[in-house]
Structure formats: structure tokens, C-alpha cells
N, CA, C and O of each residue as an XYZ file, in Angstrom:
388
protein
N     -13.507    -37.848     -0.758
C     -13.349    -36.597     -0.042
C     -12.215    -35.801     -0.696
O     -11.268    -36.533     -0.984
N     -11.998    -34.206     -1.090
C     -11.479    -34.142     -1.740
C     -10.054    -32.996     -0.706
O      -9.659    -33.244      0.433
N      -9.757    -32.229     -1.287
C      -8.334    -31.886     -0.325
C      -8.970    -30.994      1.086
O     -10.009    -30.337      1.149
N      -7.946    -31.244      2.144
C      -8.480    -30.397      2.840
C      -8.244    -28.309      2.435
O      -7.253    -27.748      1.968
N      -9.378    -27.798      2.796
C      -9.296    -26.652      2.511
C      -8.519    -25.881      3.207
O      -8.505    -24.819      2.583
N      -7.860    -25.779      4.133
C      -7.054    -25.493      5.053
C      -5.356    -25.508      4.546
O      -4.580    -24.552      4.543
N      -5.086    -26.966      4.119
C      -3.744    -27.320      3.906
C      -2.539    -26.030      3.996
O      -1.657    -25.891      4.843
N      -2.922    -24.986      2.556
C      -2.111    -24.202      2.405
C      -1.577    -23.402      3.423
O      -0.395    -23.109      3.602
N      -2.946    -22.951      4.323
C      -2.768    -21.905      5.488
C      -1.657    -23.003      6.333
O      -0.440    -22.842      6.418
N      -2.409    -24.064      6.873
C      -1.541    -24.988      7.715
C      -0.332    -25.199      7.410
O       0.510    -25.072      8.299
N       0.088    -25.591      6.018
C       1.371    -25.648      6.025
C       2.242    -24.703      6.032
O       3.341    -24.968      6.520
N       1.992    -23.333      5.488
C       2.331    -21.800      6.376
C       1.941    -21.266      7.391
O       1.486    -20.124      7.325
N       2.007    -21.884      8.490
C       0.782    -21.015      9.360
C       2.172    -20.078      9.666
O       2.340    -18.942      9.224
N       3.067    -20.777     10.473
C       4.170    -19.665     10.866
C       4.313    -18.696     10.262
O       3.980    -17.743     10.967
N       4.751    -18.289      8.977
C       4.933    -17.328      8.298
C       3.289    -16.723      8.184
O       3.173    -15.579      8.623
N       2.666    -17.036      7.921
C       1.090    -16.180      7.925
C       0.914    -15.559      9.535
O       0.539    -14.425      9.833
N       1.279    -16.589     10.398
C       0.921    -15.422     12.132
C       2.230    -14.556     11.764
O       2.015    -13.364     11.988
N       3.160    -14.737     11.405
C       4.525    -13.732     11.559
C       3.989    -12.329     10.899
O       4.285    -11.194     11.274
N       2.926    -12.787      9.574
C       2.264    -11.720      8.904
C       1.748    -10.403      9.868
O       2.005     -9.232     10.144
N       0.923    -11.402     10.123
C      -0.611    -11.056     10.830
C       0.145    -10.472     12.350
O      -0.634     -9.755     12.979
N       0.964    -10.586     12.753
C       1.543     -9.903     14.073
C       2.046     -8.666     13.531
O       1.647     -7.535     13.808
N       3.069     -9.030     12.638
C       3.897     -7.735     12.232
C       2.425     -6.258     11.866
O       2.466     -5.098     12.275
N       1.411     -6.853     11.077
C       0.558     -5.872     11.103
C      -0.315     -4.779     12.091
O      -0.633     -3.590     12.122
N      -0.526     -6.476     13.145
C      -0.937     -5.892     14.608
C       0.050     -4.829     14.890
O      -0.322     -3.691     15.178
N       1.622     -5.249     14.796
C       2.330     -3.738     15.412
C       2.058     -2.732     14.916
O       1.887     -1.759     15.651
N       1.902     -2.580     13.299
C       1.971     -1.526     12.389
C       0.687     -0.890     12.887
O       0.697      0.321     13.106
N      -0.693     -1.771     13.134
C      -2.344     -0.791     13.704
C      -1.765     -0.411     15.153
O      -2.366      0.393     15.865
N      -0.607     -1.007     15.544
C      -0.447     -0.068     17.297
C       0.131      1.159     16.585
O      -0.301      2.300     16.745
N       1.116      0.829     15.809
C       1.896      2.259     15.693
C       1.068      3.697     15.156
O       1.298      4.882     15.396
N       0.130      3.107     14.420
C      -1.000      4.428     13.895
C      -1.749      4.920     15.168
O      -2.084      6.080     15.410
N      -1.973      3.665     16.039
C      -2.673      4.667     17.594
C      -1.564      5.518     18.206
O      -1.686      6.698     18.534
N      -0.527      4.810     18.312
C       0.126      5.272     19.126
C       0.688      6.493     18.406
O       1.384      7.263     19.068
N       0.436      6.777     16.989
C       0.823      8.111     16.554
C      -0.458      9.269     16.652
O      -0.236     10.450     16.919
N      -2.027      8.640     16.353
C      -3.139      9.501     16.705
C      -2.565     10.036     18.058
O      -2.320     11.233     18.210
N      -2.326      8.938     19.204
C      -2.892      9.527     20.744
C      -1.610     10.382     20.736
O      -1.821     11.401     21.393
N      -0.475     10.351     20.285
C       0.432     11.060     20.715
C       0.434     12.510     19.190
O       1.434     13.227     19.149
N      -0.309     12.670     18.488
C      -1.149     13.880     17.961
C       0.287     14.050     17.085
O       0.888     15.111     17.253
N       0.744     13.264     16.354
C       1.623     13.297     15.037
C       1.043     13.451     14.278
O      -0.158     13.184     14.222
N       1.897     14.069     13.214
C       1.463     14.876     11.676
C       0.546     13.816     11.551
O       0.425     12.707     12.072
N      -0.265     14.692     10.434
C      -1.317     13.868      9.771
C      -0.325     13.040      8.453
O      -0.359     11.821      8.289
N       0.409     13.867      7.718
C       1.473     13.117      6.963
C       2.013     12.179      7.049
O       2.359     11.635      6.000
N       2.276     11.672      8.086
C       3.070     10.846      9.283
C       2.221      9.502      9.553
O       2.599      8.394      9.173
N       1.160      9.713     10.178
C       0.231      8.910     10.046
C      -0.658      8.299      9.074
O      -1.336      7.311      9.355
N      -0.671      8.916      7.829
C      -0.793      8.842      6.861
C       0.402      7.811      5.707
O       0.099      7.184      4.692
N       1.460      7.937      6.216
C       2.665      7.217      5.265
C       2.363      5.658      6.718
O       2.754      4.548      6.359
N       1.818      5.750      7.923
C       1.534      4.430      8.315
C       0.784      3.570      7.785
O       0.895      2.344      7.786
N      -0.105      4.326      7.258
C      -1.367      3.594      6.912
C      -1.335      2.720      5.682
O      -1.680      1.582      5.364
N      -0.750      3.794      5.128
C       0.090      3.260      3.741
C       0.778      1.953      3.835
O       0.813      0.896      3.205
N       1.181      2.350      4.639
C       2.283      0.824      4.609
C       1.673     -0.112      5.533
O       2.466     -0.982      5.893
N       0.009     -0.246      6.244
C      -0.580     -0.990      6.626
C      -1.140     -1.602      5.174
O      -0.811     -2.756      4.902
N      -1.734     -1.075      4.509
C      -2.322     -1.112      3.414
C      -1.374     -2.412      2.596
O      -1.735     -3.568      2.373
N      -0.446     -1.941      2.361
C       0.843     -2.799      1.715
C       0.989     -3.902      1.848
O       1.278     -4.812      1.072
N       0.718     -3.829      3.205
C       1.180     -4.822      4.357
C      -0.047     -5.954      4.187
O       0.226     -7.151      4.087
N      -1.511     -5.425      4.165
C      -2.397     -6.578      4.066
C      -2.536     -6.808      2.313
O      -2.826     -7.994      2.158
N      -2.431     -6.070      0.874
C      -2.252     -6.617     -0.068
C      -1.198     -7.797     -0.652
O      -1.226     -8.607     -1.579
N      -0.427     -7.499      0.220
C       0.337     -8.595     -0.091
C       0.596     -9.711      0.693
O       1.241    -10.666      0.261
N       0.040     -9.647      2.051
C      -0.805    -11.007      2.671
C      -2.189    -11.571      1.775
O      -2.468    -12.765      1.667
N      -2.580    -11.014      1.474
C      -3.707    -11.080      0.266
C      -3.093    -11.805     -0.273
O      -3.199    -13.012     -0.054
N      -2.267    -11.309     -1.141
C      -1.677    -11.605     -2.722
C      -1.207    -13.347     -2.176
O      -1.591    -14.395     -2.694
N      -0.514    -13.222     -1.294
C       0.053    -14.594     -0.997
C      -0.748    -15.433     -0.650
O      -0.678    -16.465     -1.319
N      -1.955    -15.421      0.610
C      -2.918    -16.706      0.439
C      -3.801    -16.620     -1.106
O      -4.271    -17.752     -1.227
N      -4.126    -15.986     -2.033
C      -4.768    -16.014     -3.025
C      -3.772    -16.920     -4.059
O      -4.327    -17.741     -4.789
N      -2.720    -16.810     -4.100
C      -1.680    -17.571     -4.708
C      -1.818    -18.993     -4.262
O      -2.416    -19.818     -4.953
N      -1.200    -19.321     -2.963
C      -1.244    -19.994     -2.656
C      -2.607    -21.293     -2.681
O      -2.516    -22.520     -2.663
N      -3.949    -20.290     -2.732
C      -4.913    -21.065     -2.573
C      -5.134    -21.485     -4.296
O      -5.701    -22.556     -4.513
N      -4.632    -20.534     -5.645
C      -4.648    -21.157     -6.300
C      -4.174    -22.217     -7.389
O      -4.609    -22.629     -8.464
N      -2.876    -22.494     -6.442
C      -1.626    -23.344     -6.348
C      -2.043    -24.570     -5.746
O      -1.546    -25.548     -6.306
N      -2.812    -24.840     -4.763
C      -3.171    -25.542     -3.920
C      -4.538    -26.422     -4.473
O      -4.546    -27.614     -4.779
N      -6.027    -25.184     -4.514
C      -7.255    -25.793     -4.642
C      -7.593    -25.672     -6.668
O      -8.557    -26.250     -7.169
N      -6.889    -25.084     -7.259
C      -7.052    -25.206     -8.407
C      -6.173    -25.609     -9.692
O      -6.447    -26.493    -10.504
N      -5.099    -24.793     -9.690
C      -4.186    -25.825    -10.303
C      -2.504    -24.953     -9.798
O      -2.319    -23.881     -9.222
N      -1.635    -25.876    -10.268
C      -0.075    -25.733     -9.806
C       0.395    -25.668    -11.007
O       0.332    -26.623    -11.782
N       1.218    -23.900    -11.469
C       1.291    -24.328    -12.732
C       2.983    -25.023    -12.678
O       3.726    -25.034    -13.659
N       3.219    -25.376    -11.795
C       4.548    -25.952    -12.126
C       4.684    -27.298    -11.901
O       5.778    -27.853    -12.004
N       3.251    -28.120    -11.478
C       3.155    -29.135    -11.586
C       1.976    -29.897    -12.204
O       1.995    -31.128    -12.177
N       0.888    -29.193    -12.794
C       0.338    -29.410    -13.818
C       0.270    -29.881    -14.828
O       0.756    -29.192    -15.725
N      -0.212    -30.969    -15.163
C       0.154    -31.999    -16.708
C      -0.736    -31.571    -17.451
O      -0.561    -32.081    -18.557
N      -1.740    -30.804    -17.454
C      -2.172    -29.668    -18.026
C      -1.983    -28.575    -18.688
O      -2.445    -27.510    -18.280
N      -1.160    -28.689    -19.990
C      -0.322    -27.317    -20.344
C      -0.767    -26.256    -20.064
O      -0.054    -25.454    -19.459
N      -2.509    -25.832    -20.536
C      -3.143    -25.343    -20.571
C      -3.944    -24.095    -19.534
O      -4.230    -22.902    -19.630
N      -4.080    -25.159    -18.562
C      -4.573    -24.969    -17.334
C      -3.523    -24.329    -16.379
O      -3.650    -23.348    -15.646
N      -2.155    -25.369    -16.639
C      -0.883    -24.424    -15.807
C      -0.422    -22.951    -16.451
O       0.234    -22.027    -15.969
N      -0.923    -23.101    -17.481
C      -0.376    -21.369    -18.333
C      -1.809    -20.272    -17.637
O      -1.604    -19.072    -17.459
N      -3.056    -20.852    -17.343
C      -3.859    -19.946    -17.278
C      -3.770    -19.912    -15.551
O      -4.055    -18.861    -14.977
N      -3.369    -21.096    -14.785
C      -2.793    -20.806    -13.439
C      -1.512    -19.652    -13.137
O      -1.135    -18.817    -12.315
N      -1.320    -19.998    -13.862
C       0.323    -18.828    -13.732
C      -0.096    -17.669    -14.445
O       0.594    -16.666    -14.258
N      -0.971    -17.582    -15.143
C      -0.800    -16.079    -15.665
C      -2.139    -15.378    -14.605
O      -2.147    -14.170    -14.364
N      -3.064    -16.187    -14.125
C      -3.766    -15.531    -12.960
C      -2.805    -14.807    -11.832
O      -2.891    -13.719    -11.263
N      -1.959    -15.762    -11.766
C      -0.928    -15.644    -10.397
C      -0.373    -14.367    -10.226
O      -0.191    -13.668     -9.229
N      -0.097    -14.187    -11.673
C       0.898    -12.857    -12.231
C      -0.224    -11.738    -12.158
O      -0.036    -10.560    -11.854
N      -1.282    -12.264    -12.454
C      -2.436    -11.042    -12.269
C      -2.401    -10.593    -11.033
O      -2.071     -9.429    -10.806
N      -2.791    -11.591     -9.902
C      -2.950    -11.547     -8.587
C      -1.618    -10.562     -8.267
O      -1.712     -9.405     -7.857
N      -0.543    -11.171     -8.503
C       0.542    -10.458     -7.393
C       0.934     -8.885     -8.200
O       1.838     -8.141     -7.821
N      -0.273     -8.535     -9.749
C       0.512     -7.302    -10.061
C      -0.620     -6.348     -9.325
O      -0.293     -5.237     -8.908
N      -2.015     -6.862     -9.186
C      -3.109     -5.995     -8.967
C      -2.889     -5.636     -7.168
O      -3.082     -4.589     -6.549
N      -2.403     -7.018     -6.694
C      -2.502     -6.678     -5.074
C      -1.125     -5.576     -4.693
O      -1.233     -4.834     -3.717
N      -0.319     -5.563     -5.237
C       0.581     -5.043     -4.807
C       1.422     -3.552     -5.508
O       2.404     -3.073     -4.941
């Protein structure tokens, strides 16, 4: 049987709900700027930074999962494999963010 698929999330879960809440506030604050009829500018620089906010929750379970289910390049006896793990990584966290 091979790893559980879960692990990574599980062993962050705290910091991943801390994510995932802080965002929930950020989608109240865009209602609560529609219903209360703030600039479109305004609401607009929220969104933005909702946006932000889930690429780089992205960026981090995608890391993580390929740290976890494919290879670790810092623990990899794989020269190879850890150079093409880490330079994905670097992909991941330049494209998401």
C-alpha cells in the first residue's frame, strides 16, 4: 500500500483551515462592500487580493503535494529527480504567485 494521499494536507491542516478562513473573511468583505455600494475600484483591489490569496494556497498544497507524493528535493538520493523536483517547485511558486 503505498503513502497515504492525504498526509500533507493532514499534517498542515491548521495552517491550511487558517488559509481557507482568512479567505472566507476576504469573500465577506467583497459582499459586504457590493451591499454597502463601494467604489467599484475598491472592490475591485478586494478581489485582487482574494485572487492572491487562493494562488498561493494553490502554490503551497501543489508544493507540498510534490514534496510529499513525488519527490523531496532535499531529501532525494536522486540527484536528478531532486533538481527536476525543485526546479518544478520554483516553477509552481513563480507562475502561482
Amino acid at each position: 500500500m503505498g503513502p497515504d494521499p492525504r498526509s500533507h494536507t493532514s499534517k498542515h491542516k491548521a495552517k491550511l483551515l487558517a488559509r481557507v478562513r482568512r479567505l472566507k473573511g476576504q469573500i465577506k468583505a467583497v459582499e459586504r462592500a457590493l451591499e454597502a455600494e463601494v467604489p467599484c475600484g475598491e472592490v475591485l483591489n478586494l478581489v485582487a487580493s482574494i485572487r492572491g490569496a487562493v494562488s498561493g494556497l494553490t502554490a503551497e498544497l501543489i508544493e507540498d503535494h510534490i514534496r510529499e507524493h513525488i519527490a523531496n528535493p532535499e531529501l532525494d538520493k536522486d540527484v536528478s529527480r531532486a533538481q527536476a523536483a525543485g526546479e518544478l517547485i520554483d516553477i509552481v511558486r513563480t507562475y502561482l504567485k
